[in-house]
C-alpha positions as CSV (number, residue, x, y, z in Angstrom):
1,X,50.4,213.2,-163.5
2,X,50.2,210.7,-166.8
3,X,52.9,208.9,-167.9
4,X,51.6,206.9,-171.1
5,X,54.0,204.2,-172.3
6,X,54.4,206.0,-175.3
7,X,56.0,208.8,-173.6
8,X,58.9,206.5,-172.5
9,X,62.3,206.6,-173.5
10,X,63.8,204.0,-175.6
11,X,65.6,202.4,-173.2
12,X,62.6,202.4,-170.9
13,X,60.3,201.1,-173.4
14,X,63.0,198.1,-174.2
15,X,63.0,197.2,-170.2
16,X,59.1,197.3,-169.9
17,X,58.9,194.7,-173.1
18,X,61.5,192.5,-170.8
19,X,59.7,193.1,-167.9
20,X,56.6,192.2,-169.3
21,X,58.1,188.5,-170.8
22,X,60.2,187.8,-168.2
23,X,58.5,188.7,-164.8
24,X,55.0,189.6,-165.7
25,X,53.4,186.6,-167.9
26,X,55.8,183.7,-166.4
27,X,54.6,185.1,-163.0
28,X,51.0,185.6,-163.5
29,X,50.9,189.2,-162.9
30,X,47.6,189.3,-164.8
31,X,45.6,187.8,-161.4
32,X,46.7,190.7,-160.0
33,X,45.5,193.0,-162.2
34,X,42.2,191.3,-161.6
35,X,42.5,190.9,-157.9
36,X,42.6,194.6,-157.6
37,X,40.3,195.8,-161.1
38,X,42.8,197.7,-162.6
39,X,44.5,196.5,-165.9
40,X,48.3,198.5,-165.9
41,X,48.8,199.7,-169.2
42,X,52.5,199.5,-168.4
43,X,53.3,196.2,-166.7
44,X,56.4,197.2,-165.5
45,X,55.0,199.4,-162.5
46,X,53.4,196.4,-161.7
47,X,56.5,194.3,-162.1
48,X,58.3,196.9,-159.8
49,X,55.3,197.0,-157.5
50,X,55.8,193.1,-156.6
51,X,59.6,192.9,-156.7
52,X,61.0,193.0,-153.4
53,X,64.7,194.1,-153.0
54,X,66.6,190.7,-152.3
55,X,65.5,190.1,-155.9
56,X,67.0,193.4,-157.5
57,X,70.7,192.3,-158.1
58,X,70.1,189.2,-160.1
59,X,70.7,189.3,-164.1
60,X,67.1,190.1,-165.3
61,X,68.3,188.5,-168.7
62,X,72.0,187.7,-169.6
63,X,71.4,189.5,-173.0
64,X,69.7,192.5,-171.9
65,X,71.7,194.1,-168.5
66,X,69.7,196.3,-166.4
67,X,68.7,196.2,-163.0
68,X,65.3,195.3,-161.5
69,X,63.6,198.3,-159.5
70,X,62.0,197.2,-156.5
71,X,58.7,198.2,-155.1
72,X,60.7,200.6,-152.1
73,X,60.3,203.8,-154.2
74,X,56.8,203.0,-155.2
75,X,56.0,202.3,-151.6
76,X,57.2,205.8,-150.4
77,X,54.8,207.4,-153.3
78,X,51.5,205.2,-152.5
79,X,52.3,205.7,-148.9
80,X,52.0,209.1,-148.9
81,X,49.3,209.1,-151.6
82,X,47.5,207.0,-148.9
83,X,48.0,208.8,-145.8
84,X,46.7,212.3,-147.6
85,X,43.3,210.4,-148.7
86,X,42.7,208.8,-145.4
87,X,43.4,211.9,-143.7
88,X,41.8,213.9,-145.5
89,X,38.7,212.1,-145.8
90,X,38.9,211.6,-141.7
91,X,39.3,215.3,-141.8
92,X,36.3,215.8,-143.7
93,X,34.0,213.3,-142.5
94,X,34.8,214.5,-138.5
95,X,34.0,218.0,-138.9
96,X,30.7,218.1,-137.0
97,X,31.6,215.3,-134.6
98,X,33.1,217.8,-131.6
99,X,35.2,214.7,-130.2
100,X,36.2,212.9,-133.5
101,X,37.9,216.0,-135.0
102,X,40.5,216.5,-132.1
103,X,44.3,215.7,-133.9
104,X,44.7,212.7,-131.3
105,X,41.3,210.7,-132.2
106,X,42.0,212.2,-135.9
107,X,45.5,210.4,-135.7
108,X,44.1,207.1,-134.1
109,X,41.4,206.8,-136.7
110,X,44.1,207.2,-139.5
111,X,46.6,204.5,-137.8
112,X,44.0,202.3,-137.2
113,X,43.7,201.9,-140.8
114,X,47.1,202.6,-142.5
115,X,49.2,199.9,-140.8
116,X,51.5,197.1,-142.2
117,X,49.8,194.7,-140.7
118,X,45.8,195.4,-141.8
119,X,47.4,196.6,-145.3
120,X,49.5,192.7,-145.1
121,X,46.6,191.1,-144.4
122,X,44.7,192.4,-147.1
123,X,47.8,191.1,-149.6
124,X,47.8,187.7,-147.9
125,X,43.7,187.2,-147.9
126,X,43.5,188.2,-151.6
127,X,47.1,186.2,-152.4
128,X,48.9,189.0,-154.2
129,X,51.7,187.7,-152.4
130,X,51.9,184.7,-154.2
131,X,53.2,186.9,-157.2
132,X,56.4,188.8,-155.0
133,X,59.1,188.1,-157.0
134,X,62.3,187.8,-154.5
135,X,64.9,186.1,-154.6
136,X,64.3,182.4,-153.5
137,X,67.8,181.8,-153.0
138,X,68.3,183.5,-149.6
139,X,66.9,181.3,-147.7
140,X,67.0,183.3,-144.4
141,X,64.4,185.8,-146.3
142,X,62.6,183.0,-147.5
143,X,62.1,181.7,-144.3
144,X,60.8,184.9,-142.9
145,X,58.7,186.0,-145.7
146,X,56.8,181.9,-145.5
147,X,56.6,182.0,-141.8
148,X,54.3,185.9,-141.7
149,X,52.4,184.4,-144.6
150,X,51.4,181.0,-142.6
151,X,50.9,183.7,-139.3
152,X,48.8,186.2,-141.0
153,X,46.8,183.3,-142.8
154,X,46.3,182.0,-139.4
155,X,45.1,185.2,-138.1
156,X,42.8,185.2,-140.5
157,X,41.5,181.9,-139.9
158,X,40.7,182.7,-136.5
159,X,39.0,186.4,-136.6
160,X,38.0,186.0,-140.1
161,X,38.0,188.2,-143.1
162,X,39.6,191.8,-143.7
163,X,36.2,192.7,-145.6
C-alpha cells in the first residue's frame, strides 16, 4: 500500500505543511530520519509517529484548528506488521530444527524479541526519544516518562548495548 503525498486531500496536505513547520523542523525530526535511514517523504507520519497522546489536545496553531494524531494507531499497524515478520521469519528459519519449530519455543523466540522493553531500549540507546513531542505541562507524565529514560539508560550502562 502507497500513499504518495500527492494523493492527499486538501485538508490533509494543509495539516502535513503545519505539521512539518510546527512539530517537525522546530523539533528536529530530521535526526530521526537519520537515526533510522529512512527519509519520510511525508513528515507528518513521522510527526504522528513521535507524538504521544497527552500532547494531542493542545491547539497545534491558533490559526489553523485541527487535532494532533498520536502515534497509538500507528503503533497498532507497525505492531502487527512486526509480529507477522518476526514470526514468520522464526517460522521459516526453524523448520529443520525438530525442537525450535514446536509453537511454545516458536512463541518464546518471538517474545523474546518483540517486547516494550528491548524495543524502549533501542529508542532510548539511539535517543529518538528525545524528539516525543508530549505535553510538558503534565508533570505527573513528565515525571514518569524522565524517570524510565534515566532507568533504561542505566540499564544500559550496566549490560551494555542493544547491538
Amino acid at each position: 500500500m502507497k500513499l504518495e503525498l500527492e494523493k492527499l486531500t486538501a485538508a490533509q496536505q494543509m495539516k502535513a505543511h503545519v505539521l512539518e513547520h510546527t512539530f517537525y523542523r522546530p523539533n528536529q525530526m530530521h535526526k530521526v530520519e537519520t537515526i533510522i535511514g529512512y527519509e519520510f517523504k511525508c513528515k507528518s507520519w513521522l510527526v504522528q509517529a513521535l507524538t504521544h497522546k497527552s500532547y494531542i489536545d493542545q491547539s497545534v496553531e491558533s490559526s489553523v484548528k485541527m487535532r494532533l494524531d498520536d502515534y497509538e494507531r500507528l503503533e497498532f499497524l507497525g505492531d502487527s506488521v512486526l509480529n507477522y515478520l518476526v514470526a514468520k521469519f522464526f517460522f521459516i528459519s526453524t523448520q529443520f530444527d525438530q525442537e525450535r519449530k514446536m509453537p511454545k519455543e516458536l512463541h518464546k523466540m518471538k517474545t523474546a524479541v518483540i517486547n516494550n522493553t528491548l524495543l524502549s531500549l533501542i529508542v532510548i540507546e539511539n535517543g529518538i526519544h528525545e524528539h516525543i513531542v508530549y505535553n510538558k505541562k503534565a508533570m505527573a507524565f513528565k515525571d514518569q516518562f524522565d524517570k524510565y529514560v534515566s532507568d533504561v539508560a542505566e540499564m544500559v550502562r550496566l549490560r551494555g548495548t542493544t547491538a
